[in-house]
C-alpha positions in Angstrom: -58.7 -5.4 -57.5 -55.4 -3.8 -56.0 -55.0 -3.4 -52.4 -54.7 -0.1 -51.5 -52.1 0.9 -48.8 -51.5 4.1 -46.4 -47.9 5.5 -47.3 -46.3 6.9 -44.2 -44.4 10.2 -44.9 -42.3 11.3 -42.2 -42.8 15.2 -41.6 -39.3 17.2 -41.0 -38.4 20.6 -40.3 -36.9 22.0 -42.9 -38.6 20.5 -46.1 -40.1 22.6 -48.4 -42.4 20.1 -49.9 -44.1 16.5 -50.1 -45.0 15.1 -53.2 -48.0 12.6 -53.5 -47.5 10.1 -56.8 -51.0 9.4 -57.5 -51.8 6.3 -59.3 -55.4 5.3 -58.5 -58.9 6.4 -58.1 -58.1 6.6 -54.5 -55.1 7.2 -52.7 -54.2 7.4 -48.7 -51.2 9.0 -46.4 -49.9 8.9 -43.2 -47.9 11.7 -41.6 -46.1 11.2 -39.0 -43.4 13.3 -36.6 -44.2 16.6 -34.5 -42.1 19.4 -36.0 -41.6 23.1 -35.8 -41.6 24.3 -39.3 -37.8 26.1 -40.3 -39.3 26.6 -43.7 -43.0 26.9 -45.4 -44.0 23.6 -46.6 -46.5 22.4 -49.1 -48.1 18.9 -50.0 -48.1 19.1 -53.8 -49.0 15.7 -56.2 -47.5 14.2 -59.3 -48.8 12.1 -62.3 -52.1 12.3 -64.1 -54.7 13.7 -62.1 -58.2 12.7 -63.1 -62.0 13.7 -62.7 -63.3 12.2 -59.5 -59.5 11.3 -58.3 -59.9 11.2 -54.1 -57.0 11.3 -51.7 -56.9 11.0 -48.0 -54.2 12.3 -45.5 -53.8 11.4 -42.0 -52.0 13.8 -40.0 -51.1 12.0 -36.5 -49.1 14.8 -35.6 -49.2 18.3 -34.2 -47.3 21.3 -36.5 -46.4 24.2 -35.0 -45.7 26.9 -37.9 -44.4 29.9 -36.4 -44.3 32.6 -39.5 -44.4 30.0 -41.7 -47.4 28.3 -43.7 -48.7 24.4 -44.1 -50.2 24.4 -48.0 -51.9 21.3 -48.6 -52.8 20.8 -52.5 -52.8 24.6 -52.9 -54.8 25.5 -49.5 -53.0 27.1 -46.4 -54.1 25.0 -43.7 -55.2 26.7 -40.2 -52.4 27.2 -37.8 -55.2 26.0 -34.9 -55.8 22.8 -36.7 -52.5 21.8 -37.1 -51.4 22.1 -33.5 -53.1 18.4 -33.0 -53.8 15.3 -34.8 -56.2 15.9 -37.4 -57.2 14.2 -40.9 -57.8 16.0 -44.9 -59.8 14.7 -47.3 -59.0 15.8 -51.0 -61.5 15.4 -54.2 -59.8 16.6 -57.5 -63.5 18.1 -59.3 -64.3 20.5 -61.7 -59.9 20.2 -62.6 -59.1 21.6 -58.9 -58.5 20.3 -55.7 -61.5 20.5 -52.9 -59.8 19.9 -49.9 -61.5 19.8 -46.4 -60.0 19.1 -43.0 -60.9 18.5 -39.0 -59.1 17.5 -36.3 -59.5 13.7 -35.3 -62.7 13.3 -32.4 -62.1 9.4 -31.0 -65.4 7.7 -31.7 -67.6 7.3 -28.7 -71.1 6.0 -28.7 -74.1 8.0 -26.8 -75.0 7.8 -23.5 -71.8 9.5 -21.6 -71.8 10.4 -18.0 -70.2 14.2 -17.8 -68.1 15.3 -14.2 -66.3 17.8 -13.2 -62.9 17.7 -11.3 -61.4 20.3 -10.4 -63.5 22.7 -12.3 -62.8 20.8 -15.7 -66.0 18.9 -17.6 -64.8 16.0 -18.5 -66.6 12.7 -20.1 -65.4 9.5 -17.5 -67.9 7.1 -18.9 -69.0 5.3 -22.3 -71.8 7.9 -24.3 -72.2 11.2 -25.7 -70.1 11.7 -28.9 -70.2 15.5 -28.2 -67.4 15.5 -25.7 -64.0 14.5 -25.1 -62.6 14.1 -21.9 -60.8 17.6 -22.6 -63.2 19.3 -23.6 -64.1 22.2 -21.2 -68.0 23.7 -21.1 -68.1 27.9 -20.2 -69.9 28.4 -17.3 -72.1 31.4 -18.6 -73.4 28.9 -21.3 -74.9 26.8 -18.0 -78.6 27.1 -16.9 -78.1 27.1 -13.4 -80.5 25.5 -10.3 -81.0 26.1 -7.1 -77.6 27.4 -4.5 -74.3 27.3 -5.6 -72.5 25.3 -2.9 -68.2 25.9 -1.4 -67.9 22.0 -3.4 -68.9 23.7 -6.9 -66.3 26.4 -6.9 -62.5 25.9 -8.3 -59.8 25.8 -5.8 -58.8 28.9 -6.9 -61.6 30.8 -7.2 -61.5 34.1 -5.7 -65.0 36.4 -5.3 -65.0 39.8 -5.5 -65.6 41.6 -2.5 -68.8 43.3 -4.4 -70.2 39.7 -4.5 -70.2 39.2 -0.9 -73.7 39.4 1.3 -74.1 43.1 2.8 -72.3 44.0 6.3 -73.5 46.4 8.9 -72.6 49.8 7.9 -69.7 51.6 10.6 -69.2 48.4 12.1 -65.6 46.9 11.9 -65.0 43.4 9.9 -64.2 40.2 11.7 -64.4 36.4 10.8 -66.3 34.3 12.6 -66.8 31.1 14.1 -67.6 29.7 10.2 -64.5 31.3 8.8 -66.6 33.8 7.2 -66.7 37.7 6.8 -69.0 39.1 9.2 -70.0 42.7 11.0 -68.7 42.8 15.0 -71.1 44.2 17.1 -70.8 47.1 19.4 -72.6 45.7 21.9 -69.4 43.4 22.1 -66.6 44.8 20.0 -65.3 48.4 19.8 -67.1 50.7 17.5 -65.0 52.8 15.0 -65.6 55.4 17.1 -63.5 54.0 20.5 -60.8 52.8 17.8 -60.4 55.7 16.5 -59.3 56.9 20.2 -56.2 54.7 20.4 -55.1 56.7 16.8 -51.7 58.5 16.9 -50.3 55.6 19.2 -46.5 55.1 18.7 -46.6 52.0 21.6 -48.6 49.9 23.3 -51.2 51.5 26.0 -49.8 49.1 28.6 -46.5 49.8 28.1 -46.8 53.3 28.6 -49.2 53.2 31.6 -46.7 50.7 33.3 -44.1 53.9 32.2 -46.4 56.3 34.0 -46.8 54.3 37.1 -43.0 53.9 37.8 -43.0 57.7 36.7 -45.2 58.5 39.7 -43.6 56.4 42.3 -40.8 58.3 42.1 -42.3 61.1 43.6 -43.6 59.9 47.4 -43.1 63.4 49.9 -42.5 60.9 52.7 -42.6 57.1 53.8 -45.0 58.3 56.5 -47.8 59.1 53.2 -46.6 55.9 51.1 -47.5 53.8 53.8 -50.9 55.3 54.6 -51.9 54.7 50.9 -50.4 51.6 50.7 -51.5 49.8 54.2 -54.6 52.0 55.8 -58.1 51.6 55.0 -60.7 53.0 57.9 -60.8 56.6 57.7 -59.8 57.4 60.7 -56.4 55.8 60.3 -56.0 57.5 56.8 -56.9 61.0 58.5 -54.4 60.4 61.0 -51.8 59.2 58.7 -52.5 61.8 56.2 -52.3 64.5 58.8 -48.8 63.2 60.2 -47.5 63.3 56.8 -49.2 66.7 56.1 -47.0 68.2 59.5 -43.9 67.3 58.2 -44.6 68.9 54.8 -42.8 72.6 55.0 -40.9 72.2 52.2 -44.5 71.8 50.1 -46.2 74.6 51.9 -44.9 78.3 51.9 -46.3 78.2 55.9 -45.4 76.6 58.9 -46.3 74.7 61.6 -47.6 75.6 64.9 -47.9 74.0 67.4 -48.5 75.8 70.8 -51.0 79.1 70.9 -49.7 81.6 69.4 -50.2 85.3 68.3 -49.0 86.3 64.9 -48.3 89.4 66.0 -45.4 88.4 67.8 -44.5 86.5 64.4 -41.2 87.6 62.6 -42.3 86.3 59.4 -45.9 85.7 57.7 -46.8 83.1 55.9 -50.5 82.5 53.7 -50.9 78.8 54.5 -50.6 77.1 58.1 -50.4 73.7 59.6 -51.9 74.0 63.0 -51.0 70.6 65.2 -52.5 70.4 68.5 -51.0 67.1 69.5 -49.8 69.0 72.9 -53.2 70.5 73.7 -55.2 73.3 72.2 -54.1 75.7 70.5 -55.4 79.8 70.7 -54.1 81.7 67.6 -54.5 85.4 67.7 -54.7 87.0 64.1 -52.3 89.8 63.4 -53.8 93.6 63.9 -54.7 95.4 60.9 -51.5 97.8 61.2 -49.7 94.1 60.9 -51.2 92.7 57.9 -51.7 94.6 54.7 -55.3 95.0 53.5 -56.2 92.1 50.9 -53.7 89.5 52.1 -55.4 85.7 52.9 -54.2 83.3 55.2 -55.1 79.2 55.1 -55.1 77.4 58.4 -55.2 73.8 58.8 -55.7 71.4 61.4 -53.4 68.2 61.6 -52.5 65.3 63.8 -54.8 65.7 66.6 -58.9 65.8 66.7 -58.3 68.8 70.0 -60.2 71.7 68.7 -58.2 74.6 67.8 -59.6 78.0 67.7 -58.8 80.9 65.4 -59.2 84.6 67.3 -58.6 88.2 65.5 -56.6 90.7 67.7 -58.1 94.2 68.9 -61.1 95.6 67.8 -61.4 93.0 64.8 -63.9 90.6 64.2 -64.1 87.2 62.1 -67.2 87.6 59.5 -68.6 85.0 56.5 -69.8 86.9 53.3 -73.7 86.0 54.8 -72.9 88.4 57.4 -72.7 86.3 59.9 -70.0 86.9 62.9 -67.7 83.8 62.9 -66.0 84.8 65.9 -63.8 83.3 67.1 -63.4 80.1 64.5 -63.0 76.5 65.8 -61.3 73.9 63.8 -62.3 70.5 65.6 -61.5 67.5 63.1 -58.3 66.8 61.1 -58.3 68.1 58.0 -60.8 71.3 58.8 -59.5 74.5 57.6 -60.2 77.8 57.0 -58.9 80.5 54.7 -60.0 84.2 55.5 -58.8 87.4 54.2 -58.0 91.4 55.7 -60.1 94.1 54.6 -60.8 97.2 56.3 -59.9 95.9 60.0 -62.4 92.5 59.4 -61.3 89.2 58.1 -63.8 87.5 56.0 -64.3 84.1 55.3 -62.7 83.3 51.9 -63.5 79.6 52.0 -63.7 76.1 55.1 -64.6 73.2 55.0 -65.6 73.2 59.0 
């Protein structure tokens, strides 16, 4: 009996065919060399082919044919198979050529322990025939138990946000102390409602309050009134340091100050607002007659720097009345800060508004 041999035939690029001499019942090749086809090639046979004749081709090699074909005995072989090893098996019957192919599956015997790294199936021990350690299983063809758990998912998987577990409508979006997407209560977090407040901002709040501070500093009427913000605290002090200020304050009123009784009718010049500062004893101020002071006109009298009661008298016939009716005649001012604003009207001044 003859020994039969494999004949190795090395694949190239550019050849347009391979010819198998067969000589015996049975015949085996061995292709070898990973090539990109420049050309379509074909595995053709010569001699006398007989009844029953069998030939077997070992492909250890991957083909990549581009727009070419691979034509083995006649048949154009699947682009997909010849990408990786793989092995043909030819019977010449009926006077053609059967010819059947699949890719090469290493032998392993039952019994296989399946993993998964990184995502990937993957046999890593001796068993199940049905796998090879490339071999990749969809997950939709999985019947799943129990929780999916962080381990099972790839490194790369990303969930859809639709997927995530419900958050509190209205409420804004924070992570918390598990690294995960949750709802920030009101009760300690802003609502959207108080964020939507700080809308529109061009800078930071701070910033601009720290701009409006220096903005107002600039403006102190006197040292005497800076100070008695800045360094007094019982009343009494502020009243008194308020009232000092106050005195010195005729370039903010369109009055002036007196200081000594006085009647207005001796005035040169009227004013509607009056700082009245009794520091050198009382003071008696006579209201202006009616033919001195036109009908409608107000006046505002206020009483500064000294607690000595100061009183307010109309000249002539005139009285001092309230809107109640009752005769206010003449009006005292006896704490700092008391004032009084009356108006003229047909030869009575009436109480416009005090704080006596």
């Amino acid at each position: 009996m003859q020994r039969q041999k494999s004949k190795i035939i090395a694949l190239g690029a550019n050849t347009a065919s391979y010819t198998l001499l067969l000589k015996s019942v049975t015949s085996s090749y061995t292709f070898t060399g990973t090539v990109s086809l420049g050309v379509s090639q074909a595995v053709i046979t010569s001699g006398t082919v007989k009844e029953g004749m069998h030939c077997l081709m070992w492909f250890n090699t991957a083909i990549t044919v581009g727009a070419y074909t691979f034509t083995i005995l006649g048949v154009a072989i699947n682009k997909e198979i010849l990408k990786s090893p793989f092995l043909v098996s030819a019977i010449y019957t009926g006077g053609a050529w059967c010819v059947a192919c699949e890719p090469f599956t290493a032998f392993r015997p039952d019994g296989t322990t399946i993993t998964s790294t990184g995502g990937i199936f993957s046999v890593t021990s001796v068993g199940n025939t049905q796998w090879n350690s490339s071999d990749k299983l969809a997950y939709s063809n999985m019947t799943l138990t129990g929780a999916i758990l962080n381990t099972d998912l790839h490194a790369t998987f990303a969930m859809p946000v639709a997927q995530l577990a419900d958050l509190t409508a209205s409420e804004i979006v924070i992570t918390g102390a598990g690294k995960k997407l949750e709802s920030a209560a009101v009760a300690t977090y802003p609502s959207l409602a108080e964020l939507a407040r700080v809308k529109g901002l061009t800078s930071a709040v701070q910033t601009q309050l720290n701009t409006l501070t220096s903005t107002f500093s600039g403006y102190v009427t006197t040292g005497a009134l800076a100070s008695a913000l800045s360094s007094y605290y019982t009343s009494s002090q502020t009243d008194s340091a308020i009232a000092a200020a106050m005195a010195t304050f005729t370039t903010v009123w369109d009055g002036t100050t007196i200081a000594a009784t006085t009647d207005l009718n001796l005035l040169t010049s009227w004013y509607q607002e009056y700082l009245l500062d009794p520091t050198g004893g009382a003071i008696d101020l006579g209201l202006p007659a009616k033919s001195k002071f036109a009908t409608g006109e107000w006046m505002k009298f206020t009483l500064v720097n000294s607690a000595t009661p100061s009183t307010i008298t109309p000249n002539g016939a005139e009285t001092i009345t309230d809107f109640t009716g009752a005769l206010l005649s003449p009006i005292t001012l006896s704490a700092i800060g008391d004032y009084v604003k009356i108006a003229k009207n047909a030869g009575t001044w009436y109480v416009v508004e005090t704080n006596l």
